[in-house]
PDB file as gemmi writes it, atoms N, CA and C in Angstrom:
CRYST1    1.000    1.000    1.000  90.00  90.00  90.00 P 1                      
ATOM      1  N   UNK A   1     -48.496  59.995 -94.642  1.00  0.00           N  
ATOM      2  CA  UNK A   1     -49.444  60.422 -93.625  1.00  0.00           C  
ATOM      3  C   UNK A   1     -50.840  60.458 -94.220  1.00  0.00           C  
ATOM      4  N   UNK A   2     -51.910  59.961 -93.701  1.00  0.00           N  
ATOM      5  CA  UNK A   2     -52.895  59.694 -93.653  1.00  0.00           C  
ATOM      6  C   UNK A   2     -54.224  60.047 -92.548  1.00  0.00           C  
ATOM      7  N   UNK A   3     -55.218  60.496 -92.605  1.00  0.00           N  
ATOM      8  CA  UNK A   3     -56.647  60.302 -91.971  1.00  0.00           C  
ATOM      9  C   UNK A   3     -57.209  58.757 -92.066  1.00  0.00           C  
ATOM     10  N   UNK A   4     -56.770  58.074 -92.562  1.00  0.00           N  
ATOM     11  CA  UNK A   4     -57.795  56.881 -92.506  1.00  0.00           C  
ATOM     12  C   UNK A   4     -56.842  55.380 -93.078  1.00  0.00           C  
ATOM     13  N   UNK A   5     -55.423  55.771 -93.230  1.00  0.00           N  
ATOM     14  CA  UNK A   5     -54.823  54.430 -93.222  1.00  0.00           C  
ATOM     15  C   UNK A   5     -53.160  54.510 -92.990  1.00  0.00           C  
ATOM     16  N   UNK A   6     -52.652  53.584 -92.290  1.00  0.00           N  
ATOM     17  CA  UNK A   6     -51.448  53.726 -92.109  1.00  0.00           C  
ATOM     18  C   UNK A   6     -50.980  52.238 -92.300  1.00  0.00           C  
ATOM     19  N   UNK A   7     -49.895  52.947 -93.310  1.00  0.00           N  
ATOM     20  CA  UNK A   7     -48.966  51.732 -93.767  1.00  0.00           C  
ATOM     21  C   UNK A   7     -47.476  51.262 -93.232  1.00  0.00           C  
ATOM     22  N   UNK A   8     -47.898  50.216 -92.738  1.00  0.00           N  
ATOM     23  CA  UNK A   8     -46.633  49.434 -92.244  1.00  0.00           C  
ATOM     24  C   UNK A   8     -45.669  48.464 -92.808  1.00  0.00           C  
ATOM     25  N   UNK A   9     -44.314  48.585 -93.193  1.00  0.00           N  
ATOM     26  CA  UNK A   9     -43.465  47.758 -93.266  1.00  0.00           C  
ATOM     27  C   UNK A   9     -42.648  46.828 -92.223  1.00  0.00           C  
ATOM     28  N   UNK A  10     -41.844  46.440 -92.431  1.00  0.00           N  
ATOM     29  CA  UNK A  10     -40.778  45.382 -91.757  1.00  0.00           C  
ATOM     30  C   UNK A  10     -40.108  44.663 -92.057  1.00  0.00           C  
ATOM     31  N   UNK A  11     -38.655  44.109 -91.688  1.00  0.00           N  
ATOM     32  CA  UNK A  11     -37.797  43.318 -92.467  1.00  0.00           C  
ATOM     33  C   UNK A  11     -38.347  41.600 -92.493  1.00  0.00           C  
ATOM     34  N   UNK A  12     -38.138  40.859 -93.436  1.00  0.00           N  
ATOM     35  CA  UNK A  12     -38.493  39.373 -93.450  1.00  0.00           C  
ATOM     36  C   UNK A  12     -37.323  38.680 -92.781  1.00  0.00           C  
ATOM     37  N   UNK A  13     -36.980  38.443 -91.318  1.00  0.00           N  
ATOM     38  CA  UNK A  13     -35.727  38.297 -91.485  1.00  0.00           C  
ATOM     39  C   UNK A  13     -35.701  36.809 -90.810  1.00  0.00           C  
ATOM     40  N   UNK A  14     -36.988  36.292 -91.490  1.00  0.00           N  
ATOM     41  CA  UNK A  14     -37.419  34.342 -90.816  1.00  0.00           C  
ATOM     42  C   UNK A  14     -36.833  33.812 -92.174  1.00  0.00           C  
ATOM     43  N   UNK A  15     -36.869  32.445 -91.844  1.00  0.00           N  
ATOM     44  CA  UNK A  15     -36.387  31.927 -93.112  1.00  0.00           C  
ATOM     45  C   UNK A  15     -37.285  30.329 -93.420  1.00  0.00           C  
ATOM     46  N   UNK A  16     -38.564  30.432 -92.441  1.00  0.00           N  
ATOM     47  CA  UNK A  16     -38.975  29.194 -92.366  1.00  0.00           C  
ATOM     48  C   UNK A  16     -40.952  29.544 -91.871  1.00  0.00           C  
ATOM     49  N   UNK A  17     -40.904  31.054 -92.111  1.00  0.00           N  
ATOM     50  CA  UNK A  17     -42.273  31.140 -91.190  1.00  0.00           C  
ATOM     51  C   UNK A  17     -43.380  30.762 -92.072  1.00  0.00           C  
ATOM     52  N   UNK A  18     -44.674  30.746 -91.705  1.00  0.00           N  
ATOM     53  CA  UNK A  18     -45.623  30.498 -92.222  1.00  0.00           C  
ATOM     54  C   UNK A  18     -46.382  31.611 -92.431  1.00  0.00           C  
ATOM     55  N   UNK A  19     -46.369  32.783 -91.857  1.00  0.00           N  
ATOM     56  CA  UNK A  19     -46.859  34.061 -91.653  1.00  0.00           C  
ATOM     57  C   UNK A  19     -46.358  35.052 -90.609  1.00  0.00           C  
ATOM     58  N   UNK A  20     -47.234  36.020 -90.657  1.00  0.00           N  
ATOM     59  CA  UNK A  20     -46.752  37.135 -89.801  1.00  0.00           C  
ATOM     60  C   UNK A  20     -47.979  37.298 -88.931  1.00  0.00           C  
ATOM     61  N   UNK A  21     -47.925  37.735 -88.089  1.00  0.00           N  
ATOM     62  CA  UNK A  21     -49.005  38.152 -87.272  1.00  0.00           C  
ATOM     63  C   UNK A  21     -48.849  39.940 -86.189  1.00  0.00           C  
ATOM     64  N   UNK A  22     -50.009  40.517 -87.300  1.00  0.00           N  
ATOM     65  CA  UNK A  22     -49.605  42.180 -86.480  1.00  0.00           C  
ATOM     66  C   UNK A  22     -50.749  42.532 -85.445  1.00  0.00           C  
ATOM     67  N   UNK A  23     -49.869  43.001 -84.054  1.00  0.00           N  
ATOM     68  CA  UNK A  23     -50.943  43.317 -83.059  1.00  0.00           C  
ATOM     69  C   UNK A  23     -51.073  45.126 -83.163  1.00  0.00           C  
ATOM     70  N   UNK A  24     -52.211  45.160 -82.148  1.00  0.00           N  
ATOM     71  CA  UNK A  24     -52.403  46.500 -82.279  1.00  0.00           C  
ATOM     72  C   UNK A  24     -53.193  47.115 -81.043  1.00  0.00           C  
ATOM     73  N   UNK A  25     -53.025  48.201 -80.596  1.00  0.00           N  
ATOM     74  CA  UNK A  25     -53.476  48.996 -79.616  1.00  0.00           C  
ATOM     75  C   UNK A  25     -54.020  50.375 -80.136  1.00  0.00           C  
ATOM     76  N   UNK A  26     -54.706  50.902 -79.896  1.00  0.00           N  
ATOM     77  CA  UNK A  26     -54.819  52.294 -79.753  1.00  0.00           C  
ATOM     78  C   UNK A  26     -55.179  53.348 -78.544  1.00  0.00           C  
ATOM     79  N   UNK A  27     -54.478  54.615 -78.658  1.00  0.00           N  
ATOM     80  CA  UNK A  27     -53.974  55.512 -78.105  1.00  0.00           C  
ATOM     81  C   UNK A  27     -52.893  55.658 -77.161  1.00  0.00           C  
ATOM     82  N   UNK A  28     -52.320  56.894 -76.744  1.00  0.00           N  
ATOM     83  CA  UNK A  28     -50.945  56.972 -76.261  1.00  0.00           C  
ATOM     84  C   UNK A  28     -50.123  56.390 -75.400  1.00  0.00           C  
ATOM     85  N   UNK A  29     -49.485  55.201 -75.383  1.00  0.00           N  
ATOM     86  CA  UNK A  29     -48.625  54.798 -74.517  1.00  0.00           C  
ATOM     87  C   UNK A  29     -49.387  53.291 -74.034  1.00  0.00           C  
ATOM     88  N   UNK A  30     -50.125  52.940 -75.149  1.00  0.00           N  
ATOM     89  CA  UNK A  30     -50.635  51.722 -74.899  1.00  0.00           C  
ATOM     90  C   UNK A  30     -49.905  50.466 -75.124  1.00  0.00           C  
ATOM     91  N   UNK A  31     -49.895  49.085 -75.028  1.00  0.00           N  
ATOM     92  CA  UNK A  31     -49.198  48.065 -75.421  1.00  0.00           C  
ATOM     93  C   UNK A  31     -49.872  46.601 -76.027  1.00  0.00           C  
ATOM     94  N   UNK A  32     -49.442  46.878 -77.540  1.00  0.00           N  
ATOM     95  CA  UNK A  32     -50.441  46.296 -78.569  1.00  0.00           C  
ATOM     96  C   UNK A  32     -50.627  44.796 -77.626  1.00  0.00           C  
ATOM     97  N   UNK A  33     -51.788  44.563 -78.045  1.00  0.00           N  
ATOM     98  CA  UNK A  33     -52.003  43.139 -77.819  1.00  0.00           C  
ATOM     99  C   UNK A  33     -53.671  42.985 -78.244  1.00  0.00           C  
ATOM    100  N   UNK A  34     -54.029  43.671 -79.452  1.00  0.00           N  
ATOM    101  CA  UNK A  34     -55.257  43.014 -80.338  1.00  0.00           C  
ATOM    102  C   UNK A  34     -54.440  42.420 -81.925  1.00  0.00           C  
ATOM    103  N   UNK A  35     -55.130  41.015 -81.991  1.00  0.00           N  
ATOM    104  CA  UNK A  35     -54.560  40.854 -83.435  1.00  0.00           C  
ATOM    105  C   UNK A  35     -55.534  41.169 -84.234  1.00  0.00           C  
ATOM    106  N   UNK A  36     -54.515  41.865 -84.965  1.00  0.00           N  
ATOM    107  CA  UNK A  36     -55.408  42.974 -86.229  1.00  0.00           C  
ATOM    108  C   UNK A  36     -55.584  42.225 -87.304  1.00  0.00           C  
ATOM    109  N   UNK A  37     -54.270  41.541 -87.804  1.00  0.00           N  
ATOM    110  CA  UNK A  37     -54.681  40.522 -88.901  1.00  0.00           C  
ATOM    111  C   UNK A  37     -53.008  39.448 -89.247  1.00  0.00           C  
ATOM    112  N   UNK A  38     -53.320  38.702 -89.535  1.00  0.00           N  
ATOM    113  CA  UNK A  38     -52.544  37.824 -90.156  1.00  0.00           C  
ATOM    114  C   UNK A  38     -52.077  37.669 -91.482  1.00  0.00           C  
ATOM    115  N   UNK A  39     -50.569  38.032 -92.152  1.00  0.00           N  
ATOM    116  CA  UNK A  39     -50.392  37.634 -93.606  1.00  0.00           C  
ATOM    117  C   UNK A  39     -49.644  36.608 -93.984  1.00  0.00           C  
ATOM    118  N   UNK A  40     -49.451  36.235 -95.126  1.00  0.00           N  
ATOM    119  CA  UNK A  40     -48.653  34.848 -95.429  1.00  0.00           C  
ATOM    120  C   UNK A  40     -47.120  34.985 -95.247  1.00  0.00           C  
ATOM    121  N   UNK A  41     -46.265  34.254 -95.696  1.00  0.00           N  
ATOM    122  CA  UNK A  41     -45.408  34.002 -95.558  1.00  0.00           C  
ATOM    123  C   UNK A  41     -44.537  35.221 -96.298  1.00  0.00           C  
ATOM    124  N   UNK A  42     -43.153  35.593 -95.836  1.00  0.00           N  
ATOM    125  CA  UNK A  42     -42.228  36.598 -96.927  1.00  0.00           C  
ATOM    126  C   UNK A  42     -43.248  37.978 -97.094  1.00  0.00           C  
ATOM    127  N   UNK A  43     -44.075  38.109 -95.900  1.00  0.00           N  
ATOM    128  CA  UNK A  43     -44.724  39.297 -96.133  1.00  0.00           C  
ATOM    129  C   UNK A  43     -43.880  40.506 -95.608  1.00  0.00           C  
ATOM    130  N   UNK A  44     -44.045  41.486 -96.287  1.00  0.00           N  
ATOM    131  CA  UNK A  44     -43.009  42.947 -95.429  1.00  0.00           C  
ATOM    132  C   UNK A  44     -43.720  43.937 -95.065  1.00  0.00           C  
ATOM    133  N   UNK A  45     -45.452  44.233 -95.600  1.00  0.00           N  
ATOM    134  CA  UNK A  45     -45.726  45.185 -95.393  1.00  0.00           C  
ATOM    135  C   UNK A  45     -47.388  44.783 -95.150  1.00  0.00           C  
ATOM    136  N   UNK A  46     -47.879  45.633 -94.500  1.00  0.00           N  
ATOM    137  CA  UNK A  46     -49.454  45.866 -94.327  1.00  0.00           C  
ATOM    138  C   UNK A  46     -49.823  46.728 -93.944  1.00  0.00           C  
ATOM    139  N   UNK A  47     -51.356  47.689 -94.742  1.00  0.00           N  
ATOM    140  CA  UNK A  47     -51.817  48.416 -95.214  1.00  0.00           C  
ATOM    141  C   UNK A  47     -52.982  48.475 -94.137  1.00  0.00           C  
ATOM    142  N   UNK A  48     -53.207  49.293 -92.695  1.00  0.00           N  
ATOM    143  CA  UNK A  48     -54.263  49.329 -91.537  1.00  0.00           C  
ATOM    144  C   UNK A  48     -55.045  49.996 -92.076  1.00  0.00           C  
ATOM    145  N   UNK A  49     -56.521  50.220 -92.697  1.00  0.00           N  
ATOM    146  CA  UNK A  49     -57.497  50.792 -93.331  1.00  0.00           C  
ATOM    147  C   UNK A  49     -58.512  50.682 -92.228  1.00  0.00           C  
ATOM    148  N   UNK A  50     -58.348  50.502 -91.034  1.00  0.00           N  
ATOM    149  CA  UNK A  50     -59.302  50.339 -89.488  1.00  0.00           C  
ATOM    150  C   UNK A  50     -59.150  51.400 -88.922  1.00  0.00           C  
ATOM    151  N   UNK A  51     -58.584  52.383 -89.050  1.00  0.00           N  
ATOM    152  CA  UNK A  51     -58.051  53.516 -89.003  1.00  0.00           C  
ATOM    153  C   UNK A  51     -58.965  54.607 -88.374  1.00  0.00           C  
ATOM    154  N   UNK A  52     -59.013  55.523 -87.789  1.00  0.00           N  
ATOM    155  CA  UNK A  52     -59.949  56.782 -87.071  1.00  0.00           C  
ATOM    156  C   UNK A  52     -59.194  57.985 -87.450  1.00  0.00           C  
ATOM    157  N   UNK A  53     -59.483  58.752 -87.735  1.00  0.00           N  
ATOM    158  CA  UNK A  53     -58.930  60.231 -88.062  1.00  0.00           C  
ATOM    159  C   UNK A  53     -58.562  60.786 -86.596  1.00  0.00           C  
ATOM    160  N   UNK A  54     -57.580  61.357 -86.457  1.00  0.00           N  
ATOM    161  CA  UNK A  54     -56.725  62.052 -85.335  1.00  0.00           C  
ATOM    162  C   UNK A  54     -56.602  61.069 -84.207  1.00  0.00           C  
ATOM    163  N   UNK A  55     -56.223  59.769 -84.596  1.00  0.00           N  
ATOM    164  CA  UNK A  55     -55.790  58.777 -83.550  1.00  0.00           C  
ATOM    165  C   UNK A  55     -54.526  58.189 -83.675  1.00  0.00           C  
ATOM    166  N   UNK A  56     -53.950  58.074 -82.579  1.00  0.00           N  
ATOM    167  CA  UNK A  56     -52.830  57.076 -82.127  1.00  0.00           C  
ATOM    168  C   UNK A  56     -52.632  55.689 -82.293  1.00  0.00           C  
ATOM    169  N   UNK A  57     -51.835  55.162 -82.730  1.00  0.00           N  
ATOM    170  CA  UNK A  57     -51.802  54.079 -82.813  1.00  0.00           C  
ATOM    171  C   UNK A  57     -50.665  53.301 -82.627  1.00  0.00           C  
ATOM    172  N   UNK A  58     -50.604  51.715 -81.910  1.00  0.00           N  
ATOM    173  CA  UNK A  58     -49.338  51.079 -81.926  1.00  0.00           C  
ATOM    174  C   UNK A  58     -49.530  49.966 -82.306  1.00  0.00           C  
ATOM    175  N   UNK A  59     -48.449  49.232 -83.018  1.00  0.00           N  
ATOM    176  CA  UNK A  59     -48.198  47.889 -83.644  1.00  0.00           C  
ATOM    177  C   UNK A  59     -47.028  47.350 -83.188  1.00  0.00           C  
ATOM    178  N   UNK A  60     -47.013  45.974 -83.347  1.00  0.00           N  
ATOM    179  CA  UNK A  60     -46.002  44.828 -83.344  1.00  0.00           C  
ATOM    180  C   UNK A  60     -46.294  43.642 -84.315  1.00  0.00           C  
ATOM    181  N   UNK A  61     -45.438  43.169 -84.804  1.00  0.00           N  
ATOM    182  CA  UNK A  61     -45.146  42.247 -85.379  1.00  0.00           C  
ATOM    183  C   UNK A  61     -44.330  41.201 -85.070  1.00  0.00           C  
ATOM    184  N   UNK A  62     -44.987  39.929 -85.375  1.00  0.00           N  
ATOM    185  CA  UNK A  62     -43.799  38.754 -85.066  1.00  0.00           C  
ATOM    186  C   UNK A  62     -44.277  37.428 -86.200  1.00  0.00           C  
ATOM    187  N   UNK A  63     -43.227  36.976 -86.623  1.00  0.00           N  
ATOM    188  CA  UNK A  63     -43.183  35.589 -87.307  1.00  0.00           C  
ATOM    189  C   UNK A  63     -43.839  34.538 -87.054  1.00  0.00           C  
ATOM    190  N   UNK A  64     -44.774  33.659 -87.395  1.00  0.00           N  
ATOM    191  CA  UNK A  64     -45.258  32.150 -86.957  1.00  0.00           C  
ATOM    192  C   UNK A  64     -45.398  31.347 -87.791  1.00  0.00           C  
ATOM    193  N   UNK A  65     -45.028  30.196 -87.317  1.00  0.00           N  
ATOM    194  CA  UNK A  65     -44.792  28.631 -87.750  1.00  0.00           C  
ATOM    195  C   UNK A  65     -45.436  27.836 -86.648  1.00  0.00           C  
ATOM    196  N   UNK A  66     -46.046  26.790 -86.853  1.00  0.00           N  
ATOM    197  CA  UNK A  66     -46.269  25.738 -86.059  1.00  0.00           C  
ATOM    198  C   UNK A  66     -45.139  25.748 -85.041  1.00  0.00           C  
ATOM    199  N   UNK A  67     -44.151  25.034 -85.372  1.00  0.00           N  
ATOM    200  CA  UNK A  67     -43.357  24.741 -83.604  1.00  0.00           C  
ATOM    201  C   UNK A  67     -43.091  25.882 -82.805  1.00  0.00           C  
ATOM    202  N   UNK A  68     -42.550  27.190 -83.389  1.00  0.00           N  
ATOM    203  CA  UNK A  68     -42.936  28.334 -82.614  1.00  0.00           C  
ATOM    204  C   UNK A  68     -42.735  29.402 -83.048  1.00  0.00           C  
ATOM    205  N   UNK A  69     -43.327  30.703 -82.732  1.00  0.00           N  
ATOM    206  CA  UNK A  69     -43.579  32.260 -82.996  1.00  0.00           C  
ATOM    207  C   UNK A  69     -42.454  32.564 -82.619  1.00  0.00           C  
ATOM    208  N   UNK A  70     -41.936  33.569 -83.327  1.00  0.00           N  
ATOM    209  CA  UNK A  70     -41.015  34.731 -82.933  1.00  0.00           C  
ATOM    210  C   UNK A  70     -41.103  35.222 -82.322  1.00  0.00           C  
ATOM    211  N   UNK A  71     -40.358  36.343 -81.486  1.00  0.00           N  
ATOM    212  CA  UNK A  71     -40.626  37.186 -79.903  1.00  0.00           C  
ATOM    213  C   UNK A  71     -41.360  38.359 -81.275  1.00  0.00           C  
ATOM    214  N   UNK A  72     -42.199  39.415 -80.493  1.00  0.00           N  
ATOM    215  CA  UNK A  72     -42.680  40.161 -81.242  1.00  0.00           C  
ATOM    216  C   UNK A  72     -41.850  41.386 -81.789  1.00  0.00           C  
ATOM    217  N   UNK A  73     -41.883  42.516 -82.548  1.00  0.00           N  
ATOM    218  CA  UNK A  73     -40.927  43.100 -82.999  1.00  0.00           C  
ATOM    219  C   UNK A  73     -41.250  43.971 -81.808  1.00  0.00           C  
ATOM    220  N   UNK A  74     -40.272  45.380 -81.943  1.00  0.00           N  
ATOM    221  CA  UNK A  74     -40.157  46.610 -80.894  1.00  0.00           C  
ATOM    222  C   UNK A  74     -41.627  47.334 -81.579  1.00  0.00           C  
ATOM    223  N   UNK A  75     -42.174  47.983 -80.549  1.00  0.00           N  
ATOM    224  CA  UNK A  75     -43.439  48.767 -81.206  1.00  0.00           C  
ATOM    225  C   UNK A  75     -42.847  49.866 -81.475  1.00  0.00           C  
ATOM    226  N   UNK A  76     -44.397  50.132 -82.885  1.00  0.00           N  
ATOM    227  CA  UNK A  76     -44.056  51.517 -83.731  1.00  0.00           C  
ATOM    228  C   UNK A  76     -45.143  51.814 -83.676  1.00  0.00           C  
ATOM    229  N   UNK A  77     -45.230  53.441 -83.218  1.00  0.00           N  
ATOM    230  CA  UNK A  77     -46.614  54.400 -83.278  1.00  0.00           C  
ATOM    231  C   UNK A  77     -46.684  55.315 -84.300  1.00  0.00           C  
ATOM    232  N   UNK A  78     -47.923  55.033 -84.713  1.00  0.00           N  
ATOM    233  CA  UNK A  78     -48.343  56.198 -85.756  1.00  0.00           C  
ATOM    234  C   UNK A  78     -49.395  56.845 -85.657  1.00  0.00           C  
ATOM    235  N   UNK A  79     -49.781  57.854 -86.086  1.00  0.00           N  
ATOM    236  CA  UNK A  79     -50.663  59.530 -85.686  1.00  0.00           C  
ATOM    237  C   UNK A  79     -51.288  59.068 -87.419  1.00  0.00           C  
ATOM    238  N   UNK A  80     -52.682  59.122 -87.104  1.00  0.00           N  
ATOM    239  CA  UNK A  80     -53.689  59.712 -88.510  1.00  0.00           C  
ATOM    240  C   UNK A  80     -53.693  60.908 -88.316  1.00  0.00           C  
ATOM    241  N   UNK A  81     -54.018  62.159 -89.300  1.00  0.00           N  
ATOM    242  CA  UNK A  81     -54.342  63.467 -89.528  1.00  0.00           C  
ATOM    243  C   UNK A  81     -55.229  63.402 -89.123  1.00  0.00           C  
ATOM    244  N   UNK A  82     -55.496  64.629 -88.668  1.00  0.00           N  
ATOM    245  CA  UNK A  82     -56.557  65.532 -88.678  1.00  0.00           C  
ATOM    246  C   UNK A  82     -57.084  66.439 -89.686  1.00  0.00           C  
ATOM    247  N   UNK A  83     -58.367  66.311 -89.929  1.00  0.00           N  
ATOM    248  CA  UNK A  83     -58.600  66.980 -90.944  1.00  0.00           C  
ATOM    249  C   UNK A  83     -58.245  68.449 -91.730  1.00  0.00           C  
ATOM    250  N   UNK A  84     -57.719  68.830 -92.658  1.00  0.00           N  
ATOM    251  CA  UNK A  84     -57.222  70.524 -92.771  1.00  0.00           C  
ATOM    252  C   UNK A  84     -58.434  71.113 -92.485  1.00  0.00           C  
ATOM    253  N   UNK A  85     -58.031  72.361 -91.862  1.00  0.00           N  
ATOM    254  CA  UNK A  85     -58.661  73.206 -91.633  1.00  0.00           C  
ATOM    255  C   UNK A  85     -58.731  74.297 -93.080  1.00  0.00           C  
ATOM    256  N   UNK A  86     -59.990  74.811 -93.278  1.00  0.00           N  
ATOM    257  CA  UNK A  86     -59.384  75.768 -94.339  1.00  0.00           C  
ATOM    258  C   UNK A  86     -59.567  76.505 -93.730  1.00  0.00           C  
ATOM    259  N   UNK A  87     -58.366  77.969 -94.422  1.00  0.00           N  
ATOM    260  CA  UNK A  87     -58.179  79.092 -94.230  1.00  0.00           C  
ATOM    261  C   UNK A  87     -58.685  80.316 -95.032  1.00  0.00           C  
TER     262      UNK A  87                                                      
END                                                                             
């Protein structure tokens, strides 16, 4: 858990892709469809540093190759902190 970055994994489970491609939305009950960024091939994880303190967020992921993309994965939401309060 984080204020300012949330890290995402996922299984590699292509055997021919050229990359990954992760979308993204923000706030509650939204449905990703900005591409945030693109990684190479056999990638599992990426590191969102675009991040806002006490925001919502959703992602998807899907596989691409030239002849064709993968359906996208199921979305996953994640919460940045809010800053501690001191006591």
């Amino acid at each position: 858990l984080s204020a300012t970055r949330i890290d995402l994994s996922w299984t590699d489970n292509a055997s021919n892709e050229d990359g990954f491609e992760i979308v993204r939305c923000e706030g509650d009950g939204c449905t990703p469809t900005v591409l945030l960024a693109s990684v190479g091939a056999n990638a599992t994880s990426y590191s969102d540093l675009t991040v806002t303190v006490g925001n919502s967020y959703s992602y998807r992921v899907r596989a691409t190759r030239p002849a064709a993309n993968s359906e996208y994965s199921a979305v996953a939401t994640a919460n940045t902190l809010l800053p501690a309060v001191p006591t």
